[in-house]
N, C-alpha and C positions, 0 to 999 in steps of 0.2 A: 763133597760132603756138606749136608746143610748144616750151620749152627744155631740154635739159639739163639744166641747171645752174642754181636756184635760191636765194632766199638772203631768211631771215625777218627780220624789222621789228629782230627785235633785233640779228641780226646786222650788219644796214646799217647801227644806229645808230653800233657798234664800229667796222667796218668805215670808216666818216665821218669820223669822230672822231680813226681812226687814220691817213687821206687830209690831216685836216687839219694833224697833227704830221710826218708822213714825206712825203708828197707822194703820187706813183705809186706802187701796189701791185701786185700778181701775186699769186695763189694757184697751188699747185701740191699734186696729191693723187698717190703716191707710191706707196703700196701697200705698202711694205716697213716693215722693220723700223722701230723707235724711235716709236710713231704712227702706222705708216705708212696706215693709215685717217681720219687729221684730218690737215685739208687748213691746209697750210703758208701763211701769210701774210709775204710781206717786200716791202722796196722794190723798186721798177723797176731794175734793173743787176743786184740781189743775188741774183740768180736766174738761169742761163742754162735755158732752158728745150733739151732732147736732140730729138736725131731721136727717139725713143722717147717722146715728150709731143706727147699730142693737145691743141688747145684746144677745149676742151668749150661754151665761152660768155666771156658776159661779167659779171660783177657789178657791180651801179649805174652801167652804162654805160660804165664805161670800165676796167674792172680784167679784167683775160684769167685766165679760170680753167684750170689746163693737166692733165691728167689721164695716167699713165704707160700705154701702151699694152696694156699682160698686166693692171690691170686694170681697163683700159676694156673688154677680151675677157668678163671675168666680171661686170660693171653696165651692160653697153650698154645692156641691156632696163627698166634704172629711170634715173627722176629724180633727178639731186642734191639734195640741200637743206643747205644750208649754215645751220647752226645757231653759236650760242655758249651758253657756258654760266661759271660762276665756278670757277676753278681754274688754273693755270697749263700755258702751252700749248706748252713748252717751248720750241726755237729759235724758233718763230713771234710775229710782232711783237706780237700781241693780252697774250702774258702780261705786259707790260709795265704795263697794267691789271687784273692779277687775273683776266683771263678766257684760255678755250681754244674757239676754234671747234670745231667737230665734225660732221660728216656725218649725215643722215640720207636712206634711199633709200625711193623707191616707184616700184612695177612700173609701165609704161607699160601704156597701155589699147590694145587692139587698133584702135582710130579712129587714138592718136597713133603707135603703130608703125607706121600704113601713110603718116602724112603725112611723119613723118621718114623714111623709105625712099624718098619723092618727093624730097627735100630732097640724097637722096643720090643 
C-alpha cells in the first residue's frame, strides 16, 4: 500500500524519544510562513487541527500527520518524507534536543497514483 506520508530511521528514533517524554504527538505541515515547509511536532491537545487540515497518514502508528489543504493542492502528486536533521526547530517539540524535522518529497509513480485514486 502506498502512503503519503513517510518518516526515516532517524527521524523515528526523535520522534520515540520525544513520545516517551511528552506522550501523544501530532504533526502538522502548514505551508505558510515562519517554516512553513517543516512539519510542526507538538503534544496531542496542543494542536487543534482546522477544517482546512487534511490527515495525510500516520507516523509510527499512532501519530496523525495533518497537512493544510492549498498545500496539499500543490504535493498531492509526492511522497512525504519526514526527515530530521541537528539545528533548532523552532516552536516544534524536537528543538528541545538540538534537532529540526524537515520534509523531503518524491514524485509518485504512475503505478502508485492509479492505486491511490482507487483508494479515493
Amino acid at each position: 500500500m502506498v502512503e503519503r506520508v513517510i518518516v526515516t530511521e532517524e527521524a523515528l528514533t526523535v520522534i520515540q524519544e520525544l513520545k516517551a517524554s511528552h506522550g501523544a504527538l501530532v504533526f502538522h505541515l502548514s505551508g505558510g510562513c515562519c517554516d512553513g515547509t517543516a512539519p510542526m511536532c507538538y503534544e496531542q491537545g496542543e494542536f487543534k487541527e482546522g477544517s482546512v487540515d487534511l490527515l495525510l497518514g500516520t507516523l509510527d502508528k499512532d501519530i496523525p500527520f495533518y497537512m493544510h489543504e492549498s498545500l496539499y493542492e500543490y504535493m498531492k502528486h509526492t511522497q512525504i518524507i519526514v526527515d530530521v536533521t541537528n539545528g533548532m526547530g523552532g516552536f516544534s517539540l524536537e528543538a528541545e534536543l538540538g534537532k529540526a524535522f524537515l520534509t523531503r518529497s518524491r514524485p509518485f509513480t504512475e503505478d502508485e497514483e492509479k492505486e491511490l485514486a482507487e483508494i479515493h
